[in-house]
N, C-alpha and C positions, 0 to 999 in steps of 0.2 A: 363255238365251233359248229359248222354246219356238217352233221352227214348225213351222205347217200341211202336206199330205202334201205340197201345190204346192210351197210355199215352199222344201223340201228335195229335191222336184225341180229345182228354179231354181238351188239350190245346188250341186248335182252336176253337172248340167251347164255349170253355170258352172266350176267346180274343174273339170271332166276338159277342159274348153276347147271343148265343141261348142253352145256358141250363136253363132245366124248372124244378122250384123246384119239389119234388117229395110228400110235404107234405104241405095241406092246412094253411093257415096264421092260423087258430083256432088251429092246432094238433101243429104247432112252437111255437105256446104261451105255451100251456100246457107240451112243451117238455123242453122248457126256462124254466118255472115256477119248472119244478119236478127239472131240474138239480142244478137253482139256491137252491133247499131246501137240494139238497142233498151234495152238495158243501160247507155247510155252517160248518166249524170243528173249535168248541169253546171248548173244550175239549182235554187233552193232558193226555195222557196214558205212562206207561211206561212197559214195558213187558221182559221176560226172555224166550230167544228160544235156542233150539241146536244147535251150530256151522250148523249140518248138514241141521235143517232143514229152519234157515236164510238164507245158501247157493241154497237150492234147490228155495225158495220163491224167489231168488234174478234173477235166471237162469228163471222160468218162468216169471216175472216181464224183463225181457230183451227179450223174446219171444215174449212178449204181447206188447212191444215197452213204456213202462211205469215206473214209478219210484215204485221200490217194497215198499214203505210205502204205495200210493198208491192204490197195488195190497190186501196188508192187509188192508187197510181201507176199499175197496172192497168185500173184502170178508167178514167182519165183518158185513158189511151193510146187507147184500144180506141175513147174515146170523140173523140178526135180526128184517129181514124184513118176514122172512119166505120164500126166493123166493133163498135157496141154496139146490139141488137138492143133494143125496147122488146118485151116480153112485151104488154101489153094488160092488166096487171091492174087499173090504175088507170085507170080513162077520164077522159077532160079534163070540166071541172068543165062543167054545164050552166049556159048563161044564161040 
């Protein structure tokens, strides 16, 4: 495997043991704690999408380096959490 100058920086520093976490032991607990709550999928869905638009979810879910169930689980969350932003690319249909 070929890496970049960084990436063999990251390396070494990593091997000789001087990387320093970037986030307090109290912010990892509570980063642990949100991911284990968010992780937890006891519920099984079943859904009907467009050839086109499971193709396009599957093309970004491979950009994003992730499994596109995943990227919809994702997004469902985000969006029932309140925390899925509408860009404005699409404006609502005029009457």
């Amino acid at each position: 495997m070929k890496l970049d100058k960084y990436e063999k920086e990251v390396l070494a520093a990593f091997e000789a043991g001087t990387l320093k976490p970037v986030a307090s032991k109290d912010e990892l607990a509570r980063i642990r704690a949100a991911a284990r709550a968010t992780a937890i999928k006891d519920q099984r869905i079943n859904i009907r999408l467009s050839a086109g638009d499971l193709r396009d979810i599957q093309v970004k879910a491979l950009q994003e380096g992730m499994p596109y169930q995943t990227l919809i689980a994702s997004v469902l969350h985000k969006y029932a959490t309140g925390r899925l932003a509408e860009t404005g690319t699409n404006p609502p249909p005029t009457a």
